[in-house]
N, C-alpha and C positions, 0 to 999 in steps of 0.2 A: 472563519479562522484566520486569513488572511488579513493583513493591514490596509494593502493596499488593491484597489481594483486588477482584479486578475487579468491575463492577458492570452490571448489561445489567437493560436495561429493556424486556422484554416489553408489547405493544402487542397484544392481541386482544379481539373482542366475544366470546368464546366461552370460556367458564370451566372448560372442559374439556380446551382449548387448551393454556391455561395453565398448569393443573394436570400436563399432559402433557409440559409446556417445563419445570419448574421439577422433577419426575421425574426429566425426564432429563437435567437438570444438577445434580442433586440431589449426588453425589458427586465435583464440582468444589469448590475453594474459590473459588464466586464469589456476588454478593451480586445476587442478583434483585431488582426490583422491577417490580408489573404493572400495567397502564393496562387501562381496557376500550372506549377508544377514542380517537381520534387528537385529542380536547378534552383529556381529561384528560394523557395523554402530553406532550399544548405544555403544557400550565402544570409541568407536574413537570418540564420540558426548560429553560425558560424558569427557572425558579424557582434551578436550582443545574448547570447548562452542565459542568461540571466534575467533577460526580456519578458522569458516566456511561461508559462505555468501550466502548457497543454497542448499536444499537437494532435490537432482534428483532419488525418489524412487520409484521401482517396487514394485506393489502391492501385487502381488502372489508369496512366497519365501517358500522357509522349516523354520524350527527352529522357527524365528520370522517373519510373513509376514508385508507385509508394513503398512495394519491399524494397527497392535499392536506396531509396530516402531513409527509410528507418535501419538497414543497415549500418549505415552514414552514423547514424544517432547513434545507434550501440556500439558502435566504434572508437565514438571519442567522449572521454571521462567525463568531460564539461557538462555533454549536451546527454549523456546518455541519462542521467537521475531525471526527464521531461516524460510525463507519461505521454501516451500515444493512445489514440483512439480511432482505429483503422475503420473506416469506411468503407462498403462495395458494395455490389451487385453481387459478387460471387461467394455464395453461402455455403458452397461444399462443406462437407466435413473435413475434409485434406487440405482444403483452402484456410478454412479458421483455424485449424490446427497449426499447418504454419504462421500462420500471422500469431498465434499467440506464442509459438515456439521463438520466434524473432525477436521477440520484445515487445509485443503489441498487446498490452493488459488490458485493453478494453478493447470490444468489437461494438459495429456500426451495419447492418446490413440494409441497402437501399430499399426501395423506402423506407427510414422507417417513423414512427411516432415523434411527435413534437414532445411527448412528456417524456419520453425515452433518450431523445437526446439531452432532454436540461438533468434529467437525474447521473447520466454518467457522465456531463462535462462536470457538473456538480461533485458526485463522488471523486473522481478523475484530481479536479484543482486541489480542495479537501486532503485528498492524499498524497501531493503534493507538497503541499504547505506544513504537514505534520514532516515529512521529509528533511523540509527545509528546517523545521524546529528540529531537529533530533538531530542534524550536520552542524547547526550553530550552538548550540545547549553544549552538547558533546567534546565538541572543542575547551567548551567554559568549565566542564568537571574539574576536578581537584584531582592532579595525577595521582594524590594519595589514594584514592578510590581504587584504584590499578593493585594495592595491595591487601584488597578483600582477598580473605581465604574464605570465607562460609557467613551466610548469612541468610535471616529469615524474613519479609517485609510483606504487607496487609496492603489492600486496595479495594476501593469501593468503586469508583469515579472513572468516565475517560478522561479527566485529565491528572487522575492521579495514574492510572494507567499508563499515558504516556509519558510524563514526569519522571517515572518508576521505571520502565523502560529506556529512556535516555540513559538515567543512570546506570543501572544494570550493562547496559550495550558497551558504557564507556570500558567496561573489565578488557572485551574482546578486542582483536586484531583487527577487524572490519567493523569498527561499530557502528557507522551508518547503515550498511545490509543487514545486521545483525539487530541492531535497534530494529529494524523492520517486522523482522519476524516476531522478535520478543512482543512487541507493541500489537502483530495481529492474535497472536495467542493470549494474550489478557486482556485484549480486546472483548474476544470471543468469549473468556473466564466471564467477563461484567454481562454483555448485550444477549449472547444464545444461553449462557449459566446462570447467573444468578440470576437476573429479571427475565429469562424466560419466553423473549423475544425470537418466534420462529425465523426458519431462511424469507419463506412467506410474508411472515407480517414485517420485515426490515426491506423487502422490497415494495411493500406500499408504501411506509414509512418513507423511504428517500425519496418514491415519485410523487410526492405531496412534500416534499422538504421539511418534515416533521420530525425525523429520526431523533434529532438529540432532545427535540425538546419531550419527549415520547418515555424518552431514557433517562431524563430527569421525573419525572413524573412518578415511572416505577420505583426509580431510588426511592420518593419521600414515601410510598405503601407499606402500610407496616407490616405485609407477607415478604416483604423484600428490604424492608430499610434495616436491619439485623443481618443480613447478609454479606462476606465481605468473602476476598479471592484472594490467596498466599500466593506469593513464590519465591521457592527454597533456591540458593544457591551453595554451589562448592565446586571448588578449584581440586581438582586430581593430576596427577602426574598427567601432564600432556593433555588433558582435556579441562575441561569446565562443562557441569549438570545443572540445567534448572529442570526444577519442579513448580509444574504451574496447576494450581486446583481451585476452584469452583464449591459453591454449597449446593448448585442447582442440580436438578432432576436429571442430567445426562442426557446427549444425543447420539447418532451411529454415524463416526467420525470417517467410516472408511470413504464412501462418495467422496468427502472435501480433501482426500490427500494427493490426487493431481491436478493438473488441470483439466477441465471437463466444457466439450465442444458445446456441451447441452445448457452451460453458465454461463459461454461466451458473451453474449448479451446481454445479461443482468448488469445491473450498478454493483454487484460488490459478488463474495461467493468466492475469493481467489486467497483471501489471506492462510488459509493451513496447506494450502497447496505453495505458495509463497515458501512460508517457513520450512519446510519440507524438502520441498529441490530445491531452494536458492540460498539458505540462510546457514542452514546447519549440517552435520555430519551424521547424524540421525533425530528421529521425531519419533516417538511412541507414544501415541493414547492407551489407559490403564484401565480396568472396571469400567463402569459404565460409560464413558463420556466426560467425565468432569476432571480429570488427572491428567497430565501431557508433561511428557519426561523429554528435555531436547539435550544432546551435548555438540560441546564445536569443540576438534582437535586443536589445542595452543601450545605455543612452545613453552616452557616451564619458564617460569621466572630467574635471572642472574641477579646474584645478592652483588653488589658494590666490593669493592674491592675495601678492606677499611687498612690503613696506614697501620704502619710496621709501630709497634713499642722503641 
């Protein structure tokens, strides 16, 4: 999805670590560069914000260890939109718990798999880059869009998903976070709704790098190519409601509405928990699975002042 060779910046006091990380992305085209501690890592961060498309950090370091590096990150607006994929030995439940409370959406526990790591720097950049699409797109909307009262729009596709998405986000106050959440919730209407694609079968799918092209494939079936996902909007006094729905057969949405120690290290599993505590003011799934009601508190619109007769 990217244009240009991604760039992930490895974070370990252990040079063997390293050597082990940059191995086994060795037959990616992407562009490593390595820190050997969470000092050197802030000023390479700090230095070019922009550089980077992933921070692959070891938690336990000298000087500065990884949670005071990634508090760094969440700290400043520039650096903090860089996902983080925290690395360690230490698997507790309290441990990954914070690290994911911190800002760390993807977990790393030592050892672990070669195909484990390529599916979550993978998913990781990927999420990224749609990031980066939905901050630049966003910008480019037509501020007349800003005065949608109510409206009803059709989707089939991810990339009509996230098209659909930008737009929609450009209404709100944060439309970069809020483009986020919108984008995992019709995400989720396309890939777990209408094609039917389990939590299961989307994590083989990423460790074999097959997902989209998986998600194409069910779109052209004709049990699935007649299926398409709504979502309704409207603007209320002080708030905004989407309604986002599905044709498919429904799932049991409660598991995915926090974060869960048990998903830590999957490639993916985080987006309704995302939309949920980060995005919105409330989240409610309806009947079986396929309906999801969000609203975010907005300040009401001021009409222009218009000139005296």
């Amino acid at each position: 999805m990217t244009q240009r060779a991604a760039t992930i910046l490895a974070v370990d006091d252990d040079p063997v670590n390293l050597e082990i990380i940059e191995e086994s992305l060795a037959d990616l085209d992407y562009r490593i560069v390595t820190a050997a501690d969470g000092e050197q890592a802030w000023a390479l961060l700090r230095e070019d914000p922009d550089r980077f498309d992933v921070v692959l950090l070891d938690r336990m370091m000298p000087k500065m260890n990884g949670m005071g590096l990634l508090a760094l990150m969440k700290a400043d607006p520039a650096i903090k939109p860089i996902p983080v994929i925290l690395q360690t030995a230490a698997a507790s439940t309290a441990e990954v718990h914070e690290g994911l409370s911190a800002g760390a959406y993807y977990y790393l526990t030592k050892p672990y798999e070669k195909s484990i790591l390529l599916a979550i720097v993978r998913t990781a950049i990927e999420d990224h880059a749609i990031r980066r699409h939905m901050r630049k797109e966003t910008l480019a909307v037509s501020h007349a869009f800003t005065l949608l009262s109510a409206g009803r729009f059709h989707f089939r596709t991810l990339e009509e998903a996230k098209n659909l998405a930008t737009l929609i986000a450009s209404v709100f106050p944060d439309p970069e976070q809020v483009g986020i959440g919108i984008y995992e919730l019709m995400l989720n209407a396309v890939e777990h709704g209408n094609l039917g694609i389990s939590y299961q079968e989307k994590s083989k799918l990423l460790a074999t790098a097959s997902w989209e092209e998986d998600v194409a494939r069910r779109l052209a079936m004709p049990e699935y190519a007649a299926r398409v996902a709504t979502v309704e909007f409207d603007r209320e006094p002080g708030s905004i409601l989407l309604v986002i729905k599905d044709q498919g057969e429904g799932f049991d949405w409660r598991p995915y509405m926090e974060f869960s120690v048990d998903r830590a290290y999957d490639a993916h599993g985080r987006g309704i928990a995302t939309a949920h505590l980060m995005c919105f003011t409330s989240l409610e799934y309806r009947g079986k699975g396929n309906e999801v009601i969000v609203t975010l508190a907005c300040p009401e619109r001021t009409e222009p002042d218009l000139p005296s007769a």
